[in-house]
VOPAGU-2260 file (C-alpha; in pm, 1 decimal, decimal comma):
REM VOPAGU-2260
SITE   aa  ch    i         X         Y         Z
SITE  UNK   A    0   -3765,9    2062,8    4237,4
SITE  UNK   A    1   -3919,9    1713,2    4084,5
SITE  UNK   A    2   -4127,4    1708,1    3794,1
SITE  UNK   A    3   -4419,5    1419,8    3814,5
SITE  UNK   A    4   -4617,8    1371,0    3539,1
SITE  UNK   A    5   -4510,8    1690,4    3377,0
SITE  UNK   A    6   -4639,3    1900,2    3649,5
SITE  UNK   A    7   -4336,2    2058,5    3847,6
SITE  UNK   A    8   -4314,7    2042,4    4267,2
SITE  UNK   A    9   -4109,4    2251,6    4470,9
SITE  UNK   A   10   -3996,9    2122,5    4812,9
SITE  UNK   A   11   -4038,0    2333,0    5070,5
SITE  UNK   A   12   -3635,7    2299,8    5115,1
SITE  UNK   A   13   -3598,9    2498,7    4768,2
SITE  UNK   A   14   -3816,5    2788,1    4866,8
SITE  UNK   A   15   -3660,6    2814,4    5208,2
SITE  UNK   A   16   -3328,5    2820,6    5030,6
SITE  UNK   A   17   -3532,9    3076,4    4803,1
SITE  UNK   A   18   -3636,0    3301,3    5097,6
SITE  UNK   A   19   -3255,3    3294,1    5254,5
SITE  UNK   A   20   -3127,4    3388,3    4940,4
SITE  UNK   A   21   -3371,5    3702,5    4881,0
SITE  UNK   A   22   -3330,9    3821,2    5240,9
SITE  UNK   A   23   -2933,3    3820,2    5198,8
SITE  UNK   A   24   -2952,3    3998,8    4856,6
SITE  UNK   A   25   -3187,6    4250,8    5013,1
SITE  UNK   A   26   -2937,6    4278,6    5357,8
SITE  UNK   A   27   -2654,1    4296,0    5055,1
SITE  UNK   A   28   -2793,1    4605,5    4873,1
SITE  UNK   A   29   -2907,7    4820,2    5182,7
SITE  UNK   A   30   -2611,1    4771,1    5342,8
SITE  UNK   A   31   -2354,8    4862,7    5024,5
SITE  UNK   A   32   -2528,3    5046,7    4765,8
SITE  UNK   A   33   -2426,8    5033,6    4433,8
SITE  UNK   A   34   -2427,2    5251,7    4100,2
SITE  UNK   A   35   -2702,5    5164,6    3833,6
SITE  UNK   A   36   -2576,0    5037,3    3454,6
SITE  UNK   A   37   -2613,8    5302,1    3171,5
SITE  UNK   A   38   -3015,0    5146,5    3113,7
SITE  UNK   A   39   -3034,2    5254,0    3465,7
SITE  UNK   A   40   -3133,7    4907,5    3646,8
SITE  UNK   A   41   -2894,8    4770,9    3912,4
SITE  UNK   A   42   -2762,0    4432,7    3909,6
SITE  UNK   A   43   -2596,8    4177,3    4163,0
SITE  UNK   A   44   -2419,1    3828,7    4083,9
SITE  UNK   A   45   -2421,8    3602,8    4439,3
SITE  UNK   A   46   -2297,0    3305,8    4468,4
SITE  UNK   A   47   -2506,5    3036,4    4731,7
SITE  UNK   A   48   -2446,0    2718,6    4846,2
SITE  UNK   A   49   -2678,5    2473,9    4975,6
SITE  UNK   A   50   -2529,2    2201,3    5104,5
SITE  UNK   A   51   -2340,0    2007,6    4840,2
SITE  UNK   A   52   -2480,8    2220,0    4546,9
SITE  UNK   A   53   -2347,9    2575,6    4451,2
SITE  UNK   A   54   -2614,0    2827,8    4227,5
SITE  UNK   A   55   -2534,7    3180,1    4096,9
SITE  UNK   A   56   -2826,5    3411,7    4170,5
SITE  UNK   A   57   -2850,4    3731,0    3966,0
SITE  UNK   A   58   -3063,6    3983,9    4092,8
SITE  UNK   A   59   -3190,1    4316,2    3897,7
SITE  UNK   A   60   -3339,3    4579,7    4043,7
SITE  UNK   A   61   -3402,9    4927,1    4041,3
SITE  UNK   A   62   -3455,0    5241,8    4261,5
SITE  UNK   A   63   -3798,4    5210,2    4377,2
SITE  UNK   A   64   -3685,1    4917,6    4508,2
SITE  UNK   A   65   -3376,8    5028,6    4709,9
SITE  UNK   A   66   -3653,9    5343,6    4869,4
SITE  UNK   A   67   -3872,1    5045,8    4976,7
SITE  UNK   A   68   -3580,7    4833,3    5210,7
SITE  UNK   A   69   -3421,3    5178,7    5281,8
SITE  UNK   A   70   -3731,2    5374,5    5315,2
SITE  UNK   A   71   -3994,9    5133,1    5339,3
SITE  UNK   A   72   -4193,6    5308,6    5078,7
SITE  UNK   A   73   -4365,3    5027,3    4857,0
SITE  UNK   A   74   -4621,7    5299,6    4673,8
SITE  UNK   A   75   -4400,7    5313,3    4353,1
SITE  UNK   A   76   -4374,3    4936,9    4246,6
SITE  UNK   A   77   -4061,3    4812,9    4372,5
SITE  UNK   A   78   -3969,6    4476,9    4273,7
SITE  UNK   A   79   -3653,7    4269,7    4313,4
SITE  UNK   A   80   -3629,0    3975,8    4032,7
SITE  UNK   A   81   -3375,9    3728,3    4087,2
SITE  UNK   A   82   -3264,8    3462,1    3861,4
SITE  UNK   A   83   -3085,5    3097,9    3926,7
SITE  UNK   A   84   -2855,7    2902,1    3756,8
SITE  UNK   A   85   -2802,1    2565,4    3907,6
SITE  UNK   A   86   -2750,6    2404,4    4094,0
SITE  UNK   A   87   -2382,7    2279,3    4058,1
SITE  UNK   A   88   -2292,4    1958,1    4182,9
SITE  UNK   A   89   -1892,8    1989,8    4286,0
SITE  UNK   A   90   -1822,9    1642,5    4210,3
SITE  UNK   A   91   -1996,9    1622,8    3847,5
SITE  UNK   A   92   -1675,3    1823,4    3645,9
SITE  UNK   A   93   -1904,9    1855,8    3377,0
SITE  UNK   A   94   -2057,6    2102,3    3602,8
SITE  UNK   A   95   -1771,3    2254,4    3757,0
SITE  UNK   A   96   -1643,5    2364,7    3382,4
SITE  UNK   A   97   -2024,8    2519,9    3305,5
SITE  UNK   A   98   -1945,3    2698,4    3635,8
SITE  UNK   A   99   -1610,8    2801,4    3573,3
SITE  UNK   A  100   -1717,0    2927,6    3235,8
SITE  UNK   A  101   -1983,5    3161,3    3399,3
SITE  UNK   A  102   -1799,1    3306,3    3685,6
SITE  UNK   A  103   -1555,6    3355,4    3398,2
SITE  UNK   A  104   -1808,5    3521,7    3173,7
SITE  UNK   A  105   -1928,9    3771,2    3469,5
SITE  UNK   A  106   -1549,6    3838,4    3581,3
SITE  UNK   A  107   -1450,8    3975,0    3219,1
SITE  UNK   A  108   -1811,8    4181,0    3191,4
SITE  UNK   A  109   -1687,3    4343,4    3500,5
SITE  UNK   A  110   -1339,3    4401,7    3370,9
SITE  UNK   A  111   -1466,2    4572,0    3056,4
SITE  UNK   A  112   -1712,3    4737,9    3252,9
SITE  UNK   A  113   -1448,3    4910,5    3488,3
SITE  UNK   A  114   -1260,7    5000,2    3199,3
């Protein structure tokens, strides 16, 4: 992404990136399904690397949308929304401790989630 003149452009590099990240998430959660949280949406933490730059991508969803990639049924609204954090750049360790923080952050949620 570059921002000229206040107006934001997206390379086409960052939505193919985009479009390889949704199809893998979708590939994820039809082939291991996965229990909804108490409000009854699902949610998935992946972690994508594009060359030298690592994102988290956190997708929620909910089960029209697993009936539409296991059923194909898209009658009831079913929507994936992903989110992005990032990029990371490896070498910047400013970066690396935001990262490690996160992964940190989602790693105890799970603990006291399992618990």
């Amino acid at each position: 992404m570059a921002i000229h003149g206040g107006a934001i452009v997206w390379s086409l590099r960052d939505h193919r990136r985009q479009w390889q990240e949704s199809a893998q998430m979708a590939a994820w959660i039809r082939s291991e399904p996965d229990q909804p949280t108490q409000d009854g949406r699902y949610r998935r933490l992946m972690i994508s690397q594009d060359r030298h730059e690592i994102f988290l991508i956190i997708a929620e969803y909910g089960d029209n949308y697993i009936n539409y990639i296991t059923v194909g049924d898209p009658t009831k609204s079913p929507l994936l929304t992903m989110w992005q954090i990032g990029p990371f750049q490896p070498t910047a360790m400013n970066h690396i401790r935001l990262l490690g923080a996160c992964l940190q952050a989602f790693a105890s949620r799970l603990l006291t989630l399992a618990s």
